[in-house]
N, C-alpha and C positions, 0 to 999 in steps of 0.2 A: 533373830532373823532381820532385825532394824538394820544391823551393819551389813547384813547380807543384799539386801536392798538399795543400801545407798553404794556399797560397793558397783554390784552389779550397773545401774543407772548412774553410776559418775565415773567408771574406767573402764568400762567392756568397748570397743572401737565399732562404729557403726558403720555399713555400708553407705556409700555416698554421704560422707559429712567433709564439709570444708567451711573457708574464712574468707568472710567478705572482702571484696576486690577495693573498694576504695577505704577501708580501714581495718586491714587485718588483727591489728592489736586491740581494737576495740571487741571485735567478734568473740562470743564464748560460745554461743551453740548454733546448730542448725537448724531451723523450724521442719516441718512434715512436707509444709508446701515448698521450700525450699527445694526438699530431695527430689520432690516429684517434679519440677520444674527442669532442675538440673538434668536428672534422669532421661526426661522427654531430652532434653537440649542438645544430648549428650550423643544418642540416637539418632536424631536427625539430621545432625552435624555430615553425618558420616550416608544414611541412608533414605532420609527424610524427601519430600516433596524438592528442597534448596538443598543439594546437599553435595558431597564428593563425587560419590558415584554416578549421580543425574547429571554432574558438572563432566567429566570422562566421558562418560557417552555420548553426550553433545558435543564435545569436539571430538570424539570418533568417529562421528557420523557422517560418512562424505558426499551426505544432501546438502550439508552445512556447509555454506559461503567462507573463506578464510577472513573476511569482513567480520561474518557473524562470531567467529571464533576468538578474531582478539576481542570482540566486543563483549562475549561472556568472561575471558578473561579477567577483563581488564575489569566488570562488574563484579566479582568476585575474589579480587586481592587490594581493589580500591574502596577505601569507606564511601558513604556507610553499609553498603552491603557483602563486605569484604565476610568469606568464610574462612581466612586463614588469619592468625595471627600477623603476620608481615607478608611483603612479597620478598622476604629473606625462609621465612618457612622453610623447614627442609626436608628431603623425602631420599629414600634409598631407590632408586631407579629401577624398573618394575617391569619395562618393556621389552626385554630380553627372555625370552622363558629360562634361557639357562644360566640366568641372576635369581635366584632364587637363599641365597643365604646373609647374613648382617653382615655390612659392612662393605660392601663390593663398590660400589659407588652411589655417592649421595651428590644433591645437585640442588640450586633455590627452586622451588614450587613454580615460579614464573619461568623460568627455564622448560622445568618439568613440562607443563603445562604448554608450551608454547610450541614444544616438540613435540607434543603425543600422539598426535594425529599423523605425524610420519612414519610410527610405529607399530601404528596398531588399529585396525579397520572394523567397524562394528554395524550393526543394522538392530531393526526391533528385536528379531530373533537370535540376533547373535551377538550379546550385549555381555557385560561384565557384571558378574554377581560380588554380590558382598555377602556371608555370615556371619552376623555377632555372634560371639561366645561367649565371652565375657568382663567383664568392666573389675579394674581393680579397686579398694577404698580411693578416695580422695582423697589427697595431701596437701601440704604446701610446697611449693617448688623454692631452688635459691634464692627467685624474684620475687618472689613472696606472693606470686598470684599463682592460685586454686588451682588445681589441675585432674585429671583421670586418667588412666588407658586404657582404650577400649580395644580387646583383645578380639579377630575378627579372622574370616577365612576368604580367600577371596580366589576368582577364579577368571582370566580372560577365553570365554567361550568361544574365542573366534582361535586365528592365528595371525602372529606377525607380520611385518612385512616381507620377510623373507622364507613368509610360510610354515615356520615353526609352532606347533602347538603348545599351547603354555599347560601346564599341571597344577594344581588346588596348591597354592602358599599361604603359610599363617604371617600376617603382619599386625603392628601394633599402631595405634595411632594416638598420641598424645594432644588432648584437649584442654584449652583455658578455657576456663569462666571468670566471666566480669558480667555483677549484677547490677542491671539498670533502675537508677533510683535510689527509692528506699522501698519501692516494692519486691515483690519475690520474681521477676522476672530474669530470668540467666540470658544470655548470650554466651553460644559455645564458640569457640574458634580452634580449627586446627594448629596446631602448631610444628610437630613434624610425625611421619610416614613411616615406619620403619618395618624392617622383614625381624619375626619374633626371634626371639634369641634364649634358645632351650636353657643354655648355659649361662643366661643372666642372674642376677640375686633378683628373689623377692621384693615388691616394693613395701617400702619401711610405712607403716600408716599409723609409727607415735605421734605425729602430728594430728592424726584424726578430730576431728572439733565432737561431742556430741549434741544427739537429735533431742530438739524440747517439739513440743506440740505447733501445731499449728494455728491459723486463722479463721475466723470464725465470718458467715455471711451467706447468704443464697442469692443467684442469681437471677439481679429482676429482668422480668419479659416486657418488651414493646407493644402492644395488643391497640390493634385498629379501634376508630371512634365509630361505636354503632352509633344511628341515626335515633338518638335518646330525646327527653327534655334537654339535656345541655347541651347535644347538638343543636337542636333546631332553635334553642335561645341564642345559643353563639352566630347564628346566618339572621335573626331578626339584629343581636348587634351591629354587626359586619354591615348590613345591607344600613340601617338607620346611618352610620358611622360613614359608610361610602356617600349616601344623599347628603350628607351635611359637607362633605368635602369634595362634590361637586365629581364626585369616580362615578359615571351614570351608568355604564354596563358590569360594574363591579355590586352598585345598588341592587339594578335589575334583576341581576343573578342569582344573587343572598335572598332579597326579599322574595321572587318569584320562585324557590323553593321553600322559603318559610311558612308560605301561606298551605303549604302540604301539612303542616299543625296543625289540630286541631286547635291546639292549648293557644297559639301563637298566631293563629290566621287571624284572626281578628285584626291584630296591633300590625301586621305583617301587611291588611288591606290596605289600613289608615296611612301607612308610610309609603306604599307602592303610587296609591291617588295621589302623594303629594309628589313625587317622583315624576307623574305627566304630568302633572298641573308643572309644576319646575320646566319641566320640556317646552310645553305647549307656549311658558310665557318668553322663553329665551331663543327659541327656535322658528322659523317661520313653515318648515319642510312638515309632513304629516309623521304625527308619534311612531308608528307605529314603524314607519318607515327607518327614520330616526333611528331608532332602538335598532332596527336590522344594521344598518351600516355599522353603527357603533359595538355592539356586538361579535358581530363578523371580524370585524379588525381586531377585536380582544381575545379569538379566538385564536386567530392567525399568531399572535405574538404571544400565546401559551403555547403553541402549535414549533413556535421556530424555537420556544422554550426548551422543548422536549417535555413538556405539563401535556400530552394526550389525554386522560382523561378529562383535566378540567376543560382542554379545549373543544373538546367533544362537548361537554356540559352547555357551552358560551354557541358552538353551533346549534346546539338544539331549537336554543331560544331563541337565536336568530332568524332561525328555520319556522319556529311559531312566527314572527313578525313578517315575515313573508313566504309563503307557502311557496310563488310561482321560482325562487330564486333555483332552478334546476342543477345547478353546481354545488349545492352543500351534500345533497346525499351520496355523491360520489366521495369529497374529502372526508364524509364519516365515514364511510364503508372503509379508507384507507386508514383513518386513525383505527377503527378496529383492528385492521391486522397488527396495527403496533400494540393496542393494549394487551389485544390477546396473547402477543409474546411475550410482553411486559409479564402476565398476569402464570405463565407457561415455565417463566422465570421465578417465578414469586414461590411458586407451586412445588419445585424441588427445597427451594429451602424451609417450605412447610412441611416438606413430608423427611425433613434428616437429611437429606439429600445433597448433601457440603459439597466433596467435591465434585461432584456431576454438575452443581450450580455453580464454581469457578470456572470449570470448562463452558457454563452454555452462557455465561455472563459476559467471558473471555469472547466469544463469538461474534455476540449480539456488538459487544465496542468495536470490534473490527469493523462492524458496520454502518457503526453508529461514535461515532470516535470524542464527540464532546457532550454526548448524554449523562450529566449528571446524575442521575434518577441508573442508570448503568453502575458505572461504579459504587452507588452506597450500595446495592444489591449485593455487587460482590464482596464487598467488606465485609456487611455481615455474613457472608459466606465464610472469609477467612475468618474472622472473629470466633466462628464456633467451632474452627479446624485450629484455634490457637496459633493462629501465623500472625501477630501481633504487626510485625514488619509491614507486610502484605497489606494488613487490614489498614493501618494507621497511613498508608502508601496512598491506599486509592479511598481512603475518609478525605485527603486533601487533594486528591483529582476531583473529587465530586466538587470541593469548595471551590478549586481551580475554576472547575467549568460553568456553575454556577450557586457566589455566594448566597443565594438569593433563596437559596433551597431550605427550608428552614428542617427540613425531615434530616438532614444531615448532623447537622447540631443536635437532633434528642437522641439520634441512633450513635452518636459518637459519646455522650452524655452516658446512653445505659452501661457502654461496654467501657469505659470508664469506672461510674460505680460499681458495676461488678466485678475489677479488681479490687477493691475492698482494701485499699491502702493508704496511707495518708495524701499521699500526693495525688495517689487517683482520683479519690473524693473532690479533691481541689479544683481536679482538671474537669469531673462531672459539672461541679458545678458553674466553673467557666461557661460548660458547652450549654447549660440550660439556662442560664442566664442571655447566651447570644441567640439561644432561641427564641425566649420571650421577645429581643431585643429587635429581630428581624422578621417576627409575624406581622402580618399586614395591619392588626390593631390589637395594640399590645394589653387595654383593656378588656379584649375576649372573655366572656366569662371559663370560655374551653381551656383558658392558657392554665388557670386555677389549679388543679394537678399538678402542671410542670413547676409552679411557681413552690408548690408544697415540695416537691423532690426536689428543686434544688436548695432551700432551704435545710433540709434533710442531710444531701450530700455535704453542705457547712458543718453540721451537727456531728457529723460522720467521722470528719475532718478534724475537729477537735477534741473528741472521743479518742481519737486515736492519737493524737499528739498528748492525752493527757489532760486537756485542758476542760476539765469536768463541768465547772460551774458556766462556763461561754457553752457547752455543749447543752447544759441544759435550757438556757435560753433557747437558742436554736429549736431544738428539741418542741417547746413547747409551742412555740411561732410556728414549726409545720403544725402542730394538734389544734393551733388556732385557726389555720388556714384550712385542714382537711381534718377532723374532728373521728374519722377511720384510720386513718394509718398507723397501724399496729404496729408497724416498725419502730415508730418515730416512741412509740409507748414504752416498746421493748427496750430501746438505747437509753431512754429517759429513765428506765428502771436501771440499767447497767450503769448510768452515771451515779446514781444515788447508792448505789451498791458499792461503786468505788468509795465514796464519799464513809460508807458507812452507815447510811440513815436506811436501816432495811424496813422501816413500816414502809416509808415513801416509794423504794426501791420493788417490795411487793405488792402495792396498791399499784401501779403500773405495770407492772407484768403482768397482774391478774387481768389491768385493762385489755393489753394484748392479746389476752387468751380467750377471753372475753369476743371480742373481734372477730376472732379467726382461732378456733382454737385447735388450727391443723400446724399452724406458724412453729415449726420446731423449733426455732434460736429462742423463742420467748420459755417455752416449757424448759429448757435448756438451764437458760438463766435463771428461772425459778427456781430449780431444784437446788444450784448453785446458790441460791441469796438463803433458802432453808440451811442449808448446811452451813452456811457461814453463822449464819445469826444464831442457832442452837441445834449443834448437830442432836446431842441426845435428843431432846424432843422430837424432831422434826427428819429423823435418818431416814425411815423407810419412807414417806412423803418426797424427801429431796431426791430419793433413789425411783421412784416411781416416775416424777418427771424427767428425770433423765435418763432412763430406759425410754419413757412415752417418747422425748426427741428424737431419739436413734430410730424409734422405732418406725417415726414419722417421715425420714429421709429415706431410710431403709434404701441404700443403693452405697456403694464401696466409690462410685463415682462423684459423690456429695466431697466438698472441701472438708465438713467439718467429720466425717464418716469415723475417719483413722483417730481423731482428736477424741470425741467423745466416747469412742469403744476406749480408747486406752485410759483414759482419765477415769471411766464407772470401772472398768475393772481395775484399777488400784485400788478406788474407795471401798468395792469390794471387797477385795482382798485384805485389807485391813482391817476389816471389819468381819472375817472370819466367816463370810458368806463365798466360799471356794467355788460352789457347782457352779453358782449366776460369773462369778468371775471367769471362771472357763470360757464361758459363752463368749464375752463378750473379748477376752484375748484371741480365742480363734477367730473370729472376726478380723481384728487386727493380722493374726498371722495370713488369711487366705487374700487378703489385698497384695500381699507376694511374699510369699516366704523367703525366699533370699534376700530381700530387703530390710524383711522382718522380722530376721531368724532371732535375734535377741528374744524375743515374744514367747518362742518356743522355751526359754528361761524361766518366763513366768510364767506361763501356762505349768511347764512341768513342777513348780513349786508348791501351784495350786492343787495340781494333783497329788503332791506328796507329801502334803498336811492335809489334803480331806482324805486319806488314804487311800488312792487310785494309784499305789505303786507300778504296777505294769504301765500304765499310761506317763508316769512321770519319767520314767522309765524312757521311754521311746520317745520323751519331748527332750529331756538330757543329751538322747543320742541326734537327735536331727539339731540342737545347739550345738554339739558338738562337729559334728559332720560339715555343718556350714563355719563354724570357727577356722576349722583344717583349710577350709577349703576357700578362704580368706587369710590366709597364714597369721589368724585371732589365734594366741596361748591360751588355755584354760588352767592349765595345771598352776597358776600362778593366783588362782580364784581358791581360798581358803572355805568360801559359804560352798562356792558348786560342790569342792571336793570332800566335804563335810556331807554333802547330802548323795554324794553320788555310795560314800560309805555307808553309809543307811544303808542305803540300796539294795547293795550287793550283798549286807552282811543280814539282809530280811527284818531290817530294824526296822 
């Protein structure tokens, strides 16, 4: 069964595998997160938010200005937001209903496009449907870049312009991928349009690359700063820090909420007294006064900021300095209506609410057009709808509009590290570094956190290039700076694990676990550094923690979901524990059977060495079914057809 195995896993042709775009010869396999990336890419290219079809119906729509029409054009075959390969791109011309077969006429995409809208007339309700049906493997093309076709039906619900109803046509649409980076992020671009062609060949998928595992990491959250000890220590800093450099409504403000400390009022009196005495000897006009004007104007210029709440904050105190000034309570009654949109905004994407928060983000800029604090909203909106383009678009409106914004730089920092790639890391830690660099005083004790993560993200960065013994540095510099970060524990164990040194590699993970002992990467690792270091001893322990990981993530949504079911059900299965191997291939398989139908291979294996014949039975036949149905050969598989004889002959 060894050669059956290696067989199966080094020549069975996978759905969606291909070779990197900027070094195909280098390329030998496809990661997990690869596919899924492609997958998505491959799908939206064509039907997505940015996509073919949303592009057609915008210029069929004859609300749309012939202005607005070249102007989507021209954003969509010009970089960098270009959706087709060239404005050479070619297409089989489509707006004739009775063009309906390969070959009639084909025309450049720019052409296409420029003419559509004399052809063909649409509205909300009467728009152009697309079906996907289905995608063929990935290949290499003659140009040696990656390719698909996604196989589709499609339907103009309206009629021409001469009034002709169009009928349901199957077409094909041929997609490149080129992956940006060295991360897993694809870019799809069309390349040509074609009417299906019954009587084509097969496409040839010996080129197919195969699927190894993916990457490993959880995505870290941004979580507001409650009103802690380190908050109200960071506003005794800031306020001491603003009196000595002579910022006196910057003082006022830090300090005259610090004294709301218990812990801190005291130290927060002494520095506030010295703050009027400071006034009283520089100033001739009365404190109290003083402070209003001074105030008021600091409020105003948070205010033209687009900073509403903190201006709000700056009028309060204002407002304490002079009760009779009867024009502050009308400007805060107005900043409320902005926070509470602000906050009304904040609120869909608290509650999932993605793209309903694009739409009401999108709104709010239209009427607010250089509010920074606008755009990061929507970013992180696109960020968790994966619209990378979008997100990375309006991260640099927000900086556009105002550098000054430091929430920008840690919100572009998270979603950075949580690509979890060497370069990401790199770029995380750019962004937290420009954070510290751009807070009002960079010695905050609150900065402390960000100063640990981006440390971390270094760490991260190195780990991932390989570079063990500088990661461990790293590594232990954030545990010096934040003496909880189980992360920093967990990577610090995976370097030493690399290295080989598993006491040191387990005394860290244990700290990890220790920590937080919900952290699945660390249980993870654990189980992985038992098994390295003496499987006999330590088998059922190493398999314990990595079941307890899986079992911690428990969602098919998790990066590392598909990785870990399939790695414990090999160790598994080689270890002649069949039932638990089951479990954890069907796992693998229900993340999508056609993607994953190899799985249905090993599952049925599993079944036909713990003797669940009937069941091996019916996983042979559904590997089979989807082979057929990917023009995959089995009959050229010596293990399958060796067990499929079993089978039949009741062996």
């Amino acid at each position: 069964m060894a050669f059956y195995k290696f067989f199966k896993k080094g020549s069975v042709i996978l759905l969606f595998t291909l070779l990197v775009f900027q070094d195909v010869r280098a390329q030998k396999t496809l990661t997990v997160k690869d596919t899924t990336s492609i997958y998505s890419a491959a799908r939206d290219i064509l039907t997505g938010n940015r996509s073919f079809v949303t592009l057609l119906n915008f210029l069929a729509d004859a609300s749309n200005s012939e202005s607005d029409r070249k102007e989507s054009i021209g954003n969509n075959i010009e970089q960098p937001n270009n959706i087709f390969m060239s404005k050479k791109a070619a297409i089989e011309e489509d707006t004739d209903p009775d063009n309906s077969a390969p070959g009639k006429h084909e025309e450049s995409i720019e052409d296409y496009l420029t003419s559509f809208n004399s052809y063909y007339h649409t509205s909300i309700d009467n728009s152009i449907g697309f079906i996907i049906k289905s995608a063929s493997p990935i290949m290499r093309a003659d140009n040696k870049l990656p390719y698909v076709k996604i196989h589709y039906s499609q339907l103009f619900k309206g009629k021409n312009s001469d009034g002709k109803s169009f009928s349901r046509v199957y077409r094909v649409a041929e997609i490149f991928f080129i992956k940006k980076g060295d991360g897993n992020q694809w870019q799809a671009y069309i390349n040509s349009v074609k009417f299906e062609d019954p009587k084509a060949l097969p496409d040839d998928g010996s080129n197919n690359i195969p699927i190894v595992s993916g990457n490993t990491g959880t995505e870290p959250e941004v979580t507001r700063v409650e009103k802690d000890e380190t908050y109200y220590r960071s506003l005794l800093f800031k306020g001491t820090s603003s009196l000595a450099e002579n910022k006196y409504a910057d003082a006022y403000r830090f300090l005259r909420e610090a004294q709301e400390s218990s812990k801190f009022a005291a130290d927060a009196n002494v520095q506030f007294s010295k703050l009027k005495t400071q006034i009283k000897s520089s100033v001739t006009m009365e404190t109290d006064s003083f402070f209003h004007s001074l105030l008021k104007k600091r409020a105003h210029d948070m205010e033209n900021n687009h900073k509403y709440e903190e201006a709000k904050v700056y009028y309060g105190y204002a407002r304490e300095c002079d009760l009779s000034d009867k024009t502050l309570p009308g400007i805060m009654a107005h900043l409320d209506d902005k926070i509470n949109l602000e906050k009304e905004l904040e609120a869909a994407y608290s509650k999932g609410l993605y793209d309903q928060g694009v739409i009401n983000y999108g709104a709010a800029i239209a009427n607010d057009l250089y509010n920074s604090d606008l755009y990061l909203g929507r970013a992180k909106c696109y960020v968790k709808l994966n619209r990378d383009a979008d997100a990375r678009a309006d991260f640099a409106n927000a900086i556009k509009y105002d550098a000054g914004n430091v929430d920008i730089y840690l919100w572009q920092g998270r979603y950075y590290e949580a690509k979890n790639t060497t370069a990401s890391y790199d770029s995380a830690y750019a962004c937290f570094v420009n954070y510290v660099n751009k807070s009002l005083y960079r010695d905050d004790p609150a900065l402390k956190p960000i100063h640990a993560e981006a440390t971390y993200c270094k760490g991260m960065n190195l780990y991932k290039k390989n570079s063990f013994l500088e990661a461990i540095d790293s590594f232990r510099a954030v545990i010096s700076q934040n003496e909880g970060y189980y992360e920093a524990f967990c990577y610090l164990g995976c370097c030493y694990l690399e290295r080989k040194d598993y006491a040191s590699a387990i005394d860290n993970l244990k700290k990890a676990i220790e920590i937080n002992g919900k952290y699945a990467d660390a249980h993870y690792w654990y189980g992985k550094t038992l098994r390295q270091k003496d499987w006999a001893k330590y088998s059922d322990e190493a398999i314990r923690e990595m079941e307890l990981a899986i079992s911690i993530i428990d969602n098919d949504k998790n990066r590392n979901w598909f990785l870990w079911n399939s790695e414990l059900a090999d160790i598994l299965q080689r270890n002649k524990k069949y039932d638990d191997a089951i479990k954890y291939y069907t796992n693998c398989i229900n993340i999508d059977p056609g993607k994953n139908f190899l799985y249905y291979l090993y599952r049925g294996e599993c079944y036909h060495q713990g003797g669940y014949n009937e069941n091996a039975g019916k996983d042979y036949d559904a590997y089979k079914k989807w082979c057929d149905k990917y023009g995959i050969p089995t009959d050229t598989n010596p293990a399958y057809k060796k067990d499929m004889d079993q089978l039949n002959t009741g062996k």
